[in-house]
N, C-alpha and C positions, 0 to 999 in steps of 0.2 A: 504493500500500500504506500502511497504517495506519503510523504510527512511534511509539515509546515512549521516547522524554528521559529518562523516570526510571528506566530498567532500562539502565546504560549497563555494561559488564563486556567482559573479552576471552573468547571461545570459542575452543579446538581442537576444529575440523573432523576426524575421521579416516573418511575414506569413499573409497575405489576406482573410483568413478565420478564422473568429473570434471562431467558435466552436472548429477547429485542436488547436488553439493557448490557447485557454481557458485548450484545455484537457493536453497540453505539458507544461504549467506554472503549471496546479493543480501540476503533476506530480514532475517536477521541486523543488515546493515549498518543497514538502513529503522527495525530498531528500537533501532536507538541502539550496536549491540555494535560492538566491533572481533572479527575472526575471525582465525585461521589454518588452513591447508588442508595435512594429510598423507594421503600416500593407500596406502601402504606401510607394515604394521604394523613392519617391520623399522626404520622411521623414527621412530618415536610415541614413546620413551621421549625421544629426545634434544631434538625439538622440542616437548615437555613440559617440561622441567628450562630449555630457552634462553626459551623463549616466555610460561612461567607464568602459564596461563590460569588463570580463575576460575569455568571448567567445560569439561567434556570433552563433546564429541557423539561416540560409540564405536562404530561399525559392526561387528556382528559378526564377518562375512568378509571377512578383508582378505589380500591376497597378503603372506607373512614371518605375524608371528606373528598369531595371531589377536586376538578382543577380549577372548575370558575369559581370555587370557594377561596381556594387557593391562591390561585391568582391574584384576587383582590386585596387580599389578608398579605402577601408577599408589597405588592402596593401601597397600601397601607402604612409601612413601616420602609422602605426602600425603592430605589427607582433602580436598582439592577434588573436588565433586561433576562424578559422571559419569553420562550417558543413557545408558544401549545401546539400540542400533537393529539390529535384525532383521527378517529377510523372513518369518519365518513364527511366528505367533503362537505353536504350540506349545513354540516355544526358550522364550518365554517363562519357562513352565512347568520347563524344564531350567535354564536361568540360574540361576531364584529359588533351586531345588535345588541347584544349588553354591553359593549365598552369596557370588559373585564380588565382593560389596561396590559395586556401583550403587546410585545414589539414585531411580532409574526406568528404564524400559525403554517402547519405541516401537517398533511394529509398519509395516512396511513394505505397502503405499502405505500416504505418509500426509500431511496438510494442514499443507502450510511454516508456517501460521499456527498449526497446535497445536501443533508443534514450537517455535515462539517463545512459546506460552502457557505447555510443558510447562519451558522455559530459565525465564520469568520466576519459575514457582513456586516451582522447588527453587532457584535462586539465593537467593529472599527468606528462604528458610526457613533456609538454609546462614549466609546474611548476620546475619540475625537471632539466631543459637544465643548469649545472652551468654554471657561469660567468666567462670568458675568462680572465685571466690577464697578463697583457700586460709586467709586469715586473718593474712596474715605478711609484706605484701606481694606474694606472687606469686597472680599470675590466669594459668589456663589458658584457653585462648581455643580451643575444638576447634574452632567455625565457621572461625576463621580459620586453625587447624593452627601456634599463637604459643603462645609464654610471655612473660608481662607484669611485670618486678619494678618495683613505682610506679609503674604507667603505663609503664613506657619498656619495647619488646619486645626481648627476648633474641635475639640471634643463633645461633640454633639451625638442626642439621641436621634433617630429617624423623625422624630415629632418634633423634639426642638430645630432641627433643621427646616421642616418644614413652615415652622413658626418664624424663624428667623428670616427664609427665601419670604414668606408671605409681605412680612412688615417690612424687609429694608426695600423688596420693589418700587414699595409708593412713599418715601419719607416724607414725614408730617402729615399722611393722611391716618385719620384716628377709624379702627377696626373696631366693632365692637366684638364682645366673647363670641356669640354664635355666626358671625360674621369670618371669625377665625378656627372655631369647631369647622366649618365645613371646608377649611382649606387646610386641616392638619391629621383630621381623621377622612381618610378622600373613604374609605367603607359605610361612610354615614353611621357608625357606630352612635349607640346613646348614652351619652353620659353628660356628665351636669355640667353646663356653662362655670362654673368656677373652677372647674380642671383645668383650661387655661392658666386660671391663675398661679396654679400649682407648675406648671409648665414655663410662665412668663419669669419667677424665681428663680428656678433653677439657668434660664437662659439667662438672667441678669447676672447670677453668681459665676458664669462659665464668662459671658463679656469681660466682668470685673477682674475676675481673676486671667485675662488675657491685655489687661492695660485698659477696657473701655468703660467710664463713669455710665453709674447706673443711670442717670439721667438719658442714656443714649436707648434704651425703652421706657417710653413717659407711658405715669397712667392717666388716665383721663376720667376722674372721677362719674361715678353714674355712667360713663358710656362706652370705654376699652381703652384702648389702646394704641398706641406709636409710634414709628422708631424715629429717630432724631441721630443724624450723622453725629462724631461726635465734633467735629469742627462745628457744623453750626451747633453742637447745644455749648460750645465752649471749652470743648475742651483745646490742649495743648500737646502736642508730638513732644 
């Protein structure tokens, strides 16, 4: 088999059938990737968060939760690009229509080698997204799912990053909590408008502790929230 040196990344494998999964890691291995192999949707959230691959192969049907469950839930917390894999090309068609948040989708039978063409693409493209800056020293990096203040990347959770891309987009436009609930939970999950809050702390305390005055997220009593460069809120390099 062909190998690829320059497309080297980790893949999670999620597929139910041990001989497809055996033939798509051989294949994997040849072109340079490391893989891991889950085959139990009930499994995929935890050996995602230990394993932290830099794309998902996402099986439709899988015994425990499915993949559009999956999908979402993987979304939810990360913008690492995911393939769905289906047996019947009309899911297709139903997939696209929920907007489960895939970067592509792959129809069953299919050529282990376009499967490794369809990995090398959307990695490149994923790789490639540069990092947004903001003007103030922070760069948002979506390819990478990162926040950058000078160069050096913020220790951020999947949410607080999300919180943070949401509020430095627009600075000085004030968010309020459920205005920011649907830009940090994209699953629409339910949970209580003051989790935010709980979220906006720990994002102040990761700033503060990276050089940036807590002033640089203003709250806005009664109605949310802000971000505020820290040159215009005053501060000093």
């Amino acid at each position: 088999m062909k190998t690829y040196p320059d497309s080297p990344g980790r893949v999670l494998v999620v597929e139910d059938e041990p001989r497809l999964a055996a033939v798509l890691r051989d294949y994997l291995h040849a072109a340079g990737y490391a893989s891991d192999w889950v085959a139990d949707g009930d499994a995929v959230m935890d050996a995602f968060r230990t394993q932290r691959p830099e794309l998902v192969l996402l099986d439709l049907m899988l015994p425990g939760r499915d993949g559009v469950d999956l999908c979402r839930a993987i979304r939810s917390e990360s913008e690492v690009p995911v393939i769905m894999v289906t047996a019947r090309v009309e899911e297709i068609d139903r997939l696209l229509g929920l907007e489960v948040g895939a970067d592509d989708y792959i129809c069953k039978p299919f050529s282990p080698k376009e499967v490794i063409a369809r990995v090398g693409v959307v990695l490149r493209r994923y790789r490639h997204t540069p990092p947004e800056r903001m003007g103030d020293g922070l760069s948002i990096d979506e390819a990478g799912n990162r926040a950058l203040l000078q160069g050096q990347a913020l220790d951020l959770t999947a949410v607080e990053f999300r919180l943070l891309r949401t509020l430095s987009k627009s600075p000085g436009r004030v968010w309020s909590r459920e205005q920011l609930l649907d830009h940090i939970y994209e699953d629409h999950r339910v949970v209580t408008d003051r989790t935010v809050d709980s979220h906006i702390r720990n994002l102040r305390r990761k700033l503060r502790d990276a050089g940036l005055p807590d002033e640089s997220v203003r709250s806005i009593y009664g109605v949310g929230y802000s971000y505020e460069p820290p040159l215009a809120a005053g501060a000093t390099e």
